[in-house]
N, C-alpha and C positions, 0 to 999 in steps of 0.2 A: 367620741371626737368632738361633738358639738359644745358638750360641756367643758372643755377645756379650752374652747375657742371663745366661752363666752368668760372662763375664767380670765382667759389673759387679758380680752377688755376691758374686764372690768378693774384689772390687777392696771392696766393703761392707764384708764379716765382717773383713779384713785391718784399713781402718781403725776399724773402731768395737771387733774384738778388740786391737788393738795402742792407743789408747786408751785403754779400760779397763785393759789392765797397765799403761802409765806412769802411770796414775794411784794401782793399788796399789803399781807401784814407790816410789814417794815415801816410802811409810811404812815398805818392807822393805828399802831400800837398802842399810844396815847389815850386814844376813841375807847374807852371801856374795853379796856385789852383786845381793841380787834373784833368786839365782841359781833358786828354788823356782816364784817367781813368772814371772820369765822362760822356764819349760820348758810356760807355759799355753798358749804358740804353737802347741803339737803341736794344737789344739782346733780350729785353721783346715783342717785337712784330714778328719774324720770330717762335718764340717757343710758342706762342698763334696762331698763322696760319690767323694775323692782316694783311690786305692790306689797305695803306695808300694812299691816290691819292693824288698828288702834282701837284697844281696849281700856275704860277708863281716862286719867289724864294727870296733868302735872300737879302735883301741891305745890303750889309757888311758897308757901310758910316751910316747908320741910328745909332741912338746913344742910341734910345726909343722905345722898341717892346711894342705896346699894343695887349692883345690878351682875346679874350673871355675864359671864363674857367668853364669846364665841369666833369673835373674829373680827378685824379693823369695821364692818360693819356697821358694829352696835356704836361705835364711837361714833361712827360719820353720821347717823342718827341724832342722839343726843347733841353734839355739834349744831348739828343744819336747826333742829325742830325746837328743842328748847328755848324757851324765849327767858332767861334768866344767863345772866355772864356766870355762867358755869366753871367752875376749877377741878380738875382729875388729880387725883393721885396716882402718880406710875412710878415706873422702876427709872432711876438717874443715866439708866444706862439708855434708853432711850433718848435720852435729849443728849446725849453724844454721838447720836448720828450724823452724820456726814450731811448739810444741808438740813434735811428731814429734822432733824433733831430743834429746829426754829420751831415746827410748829408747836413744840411745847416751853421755849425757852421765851419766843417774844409774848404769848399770853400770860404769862409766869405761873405757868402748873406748880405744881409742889413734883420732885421730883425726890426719889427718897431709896440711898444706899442699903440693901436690903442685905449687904454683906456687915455693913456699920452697928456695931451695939448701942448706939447712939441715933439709930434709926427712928424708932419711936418719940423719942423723946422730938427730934426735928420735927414730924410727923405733925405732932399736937400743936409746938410750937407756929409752924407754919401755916396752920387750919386757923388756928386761932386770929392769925394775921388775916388772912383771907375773909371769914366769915366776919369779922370787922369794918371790910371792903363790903359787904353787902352780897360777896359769893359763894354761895352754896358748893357743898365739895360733892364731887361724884366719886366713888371708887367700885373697884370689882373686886369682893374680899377671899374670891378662886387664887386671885394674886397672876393668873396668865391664863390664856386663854384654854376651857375646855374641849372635851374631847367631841364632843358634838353628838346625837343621838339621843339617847334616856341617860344622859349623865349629868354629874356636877365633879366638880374638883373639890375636896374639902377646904370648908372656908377659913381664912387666915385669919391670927386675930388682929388685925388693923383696924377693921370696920366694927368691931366690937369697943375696943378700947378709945376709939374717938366720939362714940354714941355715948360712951360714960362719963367719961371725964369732961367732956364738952358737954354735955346734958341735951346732943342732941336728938332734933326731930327727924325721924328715918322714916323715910319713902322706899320702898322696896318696887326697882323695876326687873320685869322680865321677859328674855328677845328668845325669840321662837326661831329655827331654820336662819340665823345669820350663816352660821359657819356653811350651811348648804347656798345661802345667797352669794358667800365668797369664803372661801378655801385657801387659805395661802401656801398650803403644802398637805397636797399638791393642789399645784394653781387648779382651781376648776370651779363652778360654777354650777350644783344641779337642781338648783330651786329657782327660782324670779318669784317668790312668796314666805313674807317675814311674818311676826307676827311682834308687838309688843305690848305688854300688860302691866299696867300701872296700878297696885296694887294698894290698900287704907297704909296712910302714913299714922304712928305711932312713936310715943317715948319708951324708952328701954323700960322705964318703972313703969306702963299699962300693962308690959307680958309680966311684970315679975323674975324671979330667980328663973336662969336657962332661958330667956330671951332669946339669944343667941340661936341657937339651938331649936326653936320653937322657928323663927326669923326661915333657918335654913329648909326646914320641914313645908313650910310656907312655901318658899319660892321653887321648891323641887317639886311638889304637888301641883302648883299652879302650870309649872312647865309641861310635868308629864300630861297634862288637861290637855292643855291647848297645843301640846303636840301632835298628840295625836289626833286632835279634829284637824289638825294641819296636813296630817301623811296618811291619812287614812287607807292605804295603799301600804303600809310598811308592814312590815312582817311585824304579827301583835306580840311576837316573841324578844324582839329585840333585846339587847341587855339592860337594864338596868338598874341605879344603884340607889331604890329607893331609901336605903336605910342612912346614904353619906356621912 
């Protein structure tokens, strides 16, 4: 019971703090996309009683954050603590939400029809614009959120195909116990302990040929690490899909 008392709090503070910023977005959008305003998200995890352990740190040169994605969490993270006007790539359908759909329309995410053959191509186009602006792109190349546990989703090629053809610098981050910090279905809440790891940024041409693939081996290793010093209490059999 307790955790789904603490889920719907936290499912609370998220909407009525993400809210209140799109509503002072309006007036600061101009201000580096909000960029001052947008870093008030870090406020959702002191007022949930979240401790975050940080591993490593930001490469402010890196141009290409890839990062596993577990649950509105990891976002509110990178939002609040990055000191860099950060730009996401998400699904278009997103920013048609009802109100909500501001917070990625007044910063101008890239927002990109995953139904459209023509997807990619806006993609690059758009990144292109952006990292011009001086903004680094963030994406998750699971494409939605995982399953939580010892998993990954297989990764999509988005984040492959903009590391190439833009030539660029990839930061590999990775969030530990988000989806256990908050659960959108079902609402619950049964960790208050995250973890995030920032892991040597690299150009596609230092892995060589299967980059890609070397890239994913990486951040699933590093996960299952630091997972399990994080649950040390979970069953050491749990599933998972080392091989992704």
């Amino acid at each position: 019971m307790l955790k789904k008392i603490r889920g719907y709090y936290a499912a609370l503070s998220i909407a009525l703090g993400l809210g209140f910023i799109i509503l002072v977005m309006f007036f600061f959008k101009k201000q580096n996309n909000a960029r001052k305003i947008r870093k008030w998200c870090r406020a959702f995890f002191p007022a949930n009683h979240i401790k975050i352990d940080k591993f490593g740190d930001y490469d402010l040169s890196a141009t290409l954050y890839v990062c596993n994605h577990q649950s509105a969490t990891d976002i509110i993270y990178l939002e609040g603590y990055h000191p860099l006007n950060i730009c996401w790539v998400a699904k278009k359908e997103l920013g048609e939400l009802p109100f909500y759909g501001y917070a990625l329309k007044i910063p101008e995410m890239i927002l990109i029809d995953r139904d459209d053959s023509r997807g990619l191509v806006q993609l690059l186009k758009e990144a292109k614009e952006k990292l011009a602006q001086g903004r680094p792109i963030v994406i998750f190349p699971e494409g939605t959120r995982g399953p939580g546990g010892k998993k990954f989703l297989p990764f999509k090629p988005g984040a492959k195909i903009l590391a190439e053809k833009l030539k660029l610098k990839v930061q590999p981050i990775v969030f530990i116990n988000m989806r256990k910090i908050f659960n959108g279905k079902p609402i619950e809440c049964t960790s208050r302990h995250g973890a995030v790891i920032f892991l040597p940024s690299f150009y596609p041409s230092d892995l060589g040929e299967g980059w890609y693939d070397k890239l994913k081996e990486n951040m699933f290793a590093t996960y299952c690490e630091y997972y399990d010093k994080l649950n040390p209490n979970e069953d050491s059999n749990i599933e998972s899909n080392a091989k992704i």
